[in-house]
Every structure is written in C-alpha cells, then in structure tokens.
C-alpha positions as CSV (number, residue, x, y, z in Angstrom):
1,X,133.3,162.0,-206.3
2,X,134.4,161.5,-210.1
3,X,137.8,163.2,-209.3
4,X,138.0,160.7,-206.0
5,X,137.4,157.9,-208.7
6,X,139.6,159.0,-211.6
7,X,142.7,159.4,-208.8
8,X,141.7,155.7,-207.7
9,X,141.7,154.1,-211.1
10,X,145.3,155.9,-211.7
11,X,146.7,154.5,-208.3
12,X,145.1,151.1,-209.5
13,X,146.9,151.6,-212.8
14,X,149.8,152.7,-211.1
15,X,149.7,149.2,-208.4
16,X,149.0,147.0,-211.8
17,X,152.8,148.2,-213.3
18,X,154.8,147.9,-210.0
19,X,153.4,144.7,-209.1
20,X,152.7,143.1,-212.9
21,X,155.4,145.2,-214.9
22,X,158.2,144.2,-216.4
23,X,160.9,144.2,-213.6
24,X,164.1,142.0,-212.2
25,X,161.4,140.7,-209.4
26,X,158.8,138.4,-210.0
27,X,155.3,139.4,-210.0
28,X,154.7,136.7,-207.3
29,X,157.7,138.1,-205.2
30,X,156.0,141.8,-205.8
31,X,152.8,140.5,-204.8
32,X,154.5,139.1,-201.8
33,X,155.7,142.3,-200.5
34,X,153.1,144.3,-201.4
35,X,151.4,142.0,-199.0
36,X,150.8,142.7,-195.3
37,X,152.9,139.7,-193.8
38,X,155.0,139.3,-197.4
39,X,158.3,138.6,-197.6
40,X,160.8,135.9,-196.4
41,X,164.2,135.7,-195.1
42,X,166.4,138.3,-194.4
43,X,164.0,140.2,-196.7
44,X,160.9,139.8,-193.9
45,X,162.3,142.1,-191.1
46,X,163.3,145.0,-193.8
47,X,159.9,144.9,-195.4
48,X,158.3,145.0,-192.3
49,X,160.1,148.2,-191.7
50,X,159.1,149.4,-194.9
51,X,155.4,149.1,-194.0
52,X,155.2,150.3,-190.5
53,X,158.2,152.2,-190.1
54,X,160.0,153.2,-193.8
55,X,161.1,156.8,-192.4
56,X,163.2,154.6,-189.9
57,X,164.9,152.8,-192.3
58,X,168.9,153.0,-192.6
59,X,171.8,152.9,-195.3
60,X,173.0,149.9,-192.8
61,X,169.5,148.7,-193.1
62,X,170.1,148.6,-197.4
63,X,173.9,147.8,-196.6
64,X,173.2,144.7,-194.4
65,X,170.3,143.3,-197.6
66,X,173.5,143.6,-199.8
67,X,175.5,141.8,-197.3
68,X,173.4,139.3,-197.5
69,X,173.7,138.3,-201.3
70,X,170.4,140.8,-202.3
71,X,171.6,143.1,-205.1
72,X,170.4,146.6,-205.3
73,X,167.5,146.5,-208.0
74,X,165.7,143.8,-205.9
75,X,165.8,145.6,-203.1
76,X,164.4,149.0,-204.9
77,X,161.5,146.8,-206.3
78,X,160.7,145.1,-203.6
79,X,160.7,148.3,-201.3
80,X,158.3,150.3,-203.8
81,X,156.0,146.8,-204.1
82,X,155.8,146.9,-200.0
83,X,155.1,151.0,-199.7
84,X,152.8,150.5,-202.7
85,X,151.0,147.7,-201.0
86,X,150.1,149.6,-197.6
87,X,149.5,152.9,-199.8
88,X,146.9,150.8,-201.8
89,X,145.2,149.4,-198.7
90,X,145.0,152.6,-196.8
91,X,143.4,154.3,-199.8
92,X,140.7,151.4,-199.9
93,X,139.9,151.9,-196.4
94,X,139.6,155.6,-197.4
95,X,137.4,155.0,-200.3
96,X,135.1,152.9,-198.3
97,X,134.7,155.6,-195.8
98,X,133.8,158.1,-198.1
99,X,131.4,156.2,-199.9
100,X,129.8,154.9,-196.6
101,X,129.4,158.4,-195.5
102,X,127.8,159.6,-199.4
C-alpha cells in the first residue's frame, strides 16, 4: 500500500505541473480541459475526443484546430491537460477501490 501511495503523490505532483506549471495556456484553460465537460469552441469536440476516444484522433483532427486560428503549443497543452485529467480521475476511482477493499 506505501508503493500505491508514493506512485499517487507523484501522479498528483505530476497533475500540479501540467495543470499549474509555467506553460503558453492558462492554468484556468488547463483546468478547463482537464475537466470532464472542459473546453469551448472549436476546442470542445477535439477534447472530447481526447477523453473518450484519443487513439481515434487524426492529423486532420490537429490540422483542422490550426485551421482554425489555434497554434500548435496550445493544442499540445491542452491535449496533455485533458488525457491527464481523465488519467487522474480513473486513478481516484482506483485508489478508492483498493482502499474500500483493505
């Protein structure tokens, strides 16, 4: 259980930079995407992917974000924020089942 809990405070460590680090992204638009129903625009579709589909996403996928005015970096950032974000809650639900079942 104290390895289960060291790995959990370096994934928390790990959310705490790609959502409060320095980056081109605010923390409020990491936070946003890291969030279930985050993101806005033509940003909200694409994240969406991210979370429930991100092996079906597409270079026309990244190509149609540029398209739109979104530049590269923002797109990176805001695609880690949203994998990190469902990562973060699947490992809570996973910590909670372990320590219900201790």
């Amino acid at each position: 259980m104290a390895k289960l809990r060291t790995a959990s405070a370096a994934f928390e460590a790990l959310v705490a930079r790609v959502l409060r680090g320095p980056a081109r992204t605010t923390p409020e638009q990491r936070a946003d995407a890291a969030g279930e129903g985050g993101g806005s625009g033509v940003l909200a579709p694409y994240l969406e992917k991210v979370r429930k589909h991100a092996y079906k996403i597409t270079d026309e996928d990244v190509a149609a974000l540029k398209r739109a005015g979104i530049d590269e970096e923002t797109i990176f950032e805001l695609t880690i924020a949203a994998s990190v974000g469902v990562a973060k809650r699947r490992l809570d639900v996973a910590m909670k089942a372990i320590e219900e079942a201790s």
